[in-house]
N, C-alpha and C positions, 0 to 999 in steps of 0.2 A: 171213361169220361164222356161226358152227353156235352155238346155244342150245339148249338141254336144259332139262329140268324142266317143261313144260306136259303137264299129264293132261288127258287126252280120255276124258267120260264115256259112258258106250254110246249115251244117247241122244244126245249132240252127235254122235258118229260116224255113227249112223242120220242124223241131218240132215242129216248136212254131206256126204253120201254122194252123189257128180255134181259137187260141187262143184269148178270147173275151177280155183279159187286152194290147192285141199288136195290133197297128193300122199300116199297111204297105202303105203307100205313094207311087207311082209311081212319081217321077219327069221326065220320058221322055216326047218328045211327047206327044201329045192327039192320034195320029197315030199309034206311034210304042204300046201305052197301048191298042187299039182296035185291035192290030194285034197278041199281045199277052201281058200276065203280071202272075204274080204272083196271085192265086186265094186267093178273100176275097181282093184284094189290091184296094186303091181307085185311080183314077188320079188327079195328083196334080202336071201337067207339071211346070219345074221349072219358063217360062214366064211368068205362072199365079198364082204363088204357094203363092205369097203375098195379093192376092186378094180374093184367093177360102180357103185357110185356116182358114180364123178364122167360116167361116157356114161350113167346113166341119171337122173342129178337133176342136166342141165346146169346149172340155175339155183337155185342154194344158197341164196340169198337169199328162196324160195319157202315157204310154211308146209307142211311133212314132218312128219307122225306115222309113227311105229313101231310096227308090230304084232307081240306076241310069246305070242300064242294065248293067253291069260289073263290076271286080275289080279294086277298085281308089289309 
């Protein structure tokens, strides 16, 4: 089951940053994630996020934030 709606405020993500139960997604780019990202984040641009996600977030069930390089 996929859930949506929980925001993650900068300092929760500065904490929770290592955290082996939080998986952080990058949805920009493949470019802007090579150019910089969040450490420990995987890429998972949003044109490919339907196709790279299920081999790279085997376990769906897991707490996944999305990142999409600023406030939405």
């Amino acid at each position: 089951m996929i859930a949506a709606g929980k925001h993650y405020s900068h300092a929760e993500m500065r904490r929770r940053l290592g955290d082996p139960t939080l998986v952080i997604g990058n949805v920009l780019p493949r470019i802007a994630f090579e150019e910089a990202r969040i450490p420990g984040s995987i890429s998972l641009p949003l044109d490919e996020v339907l196709g790279l996600a299920r081999g790279m977030l085997p376990d769906l069930d897991q707490e996944i934030a999305l990142y999409c390089g600023g406030p939405t």
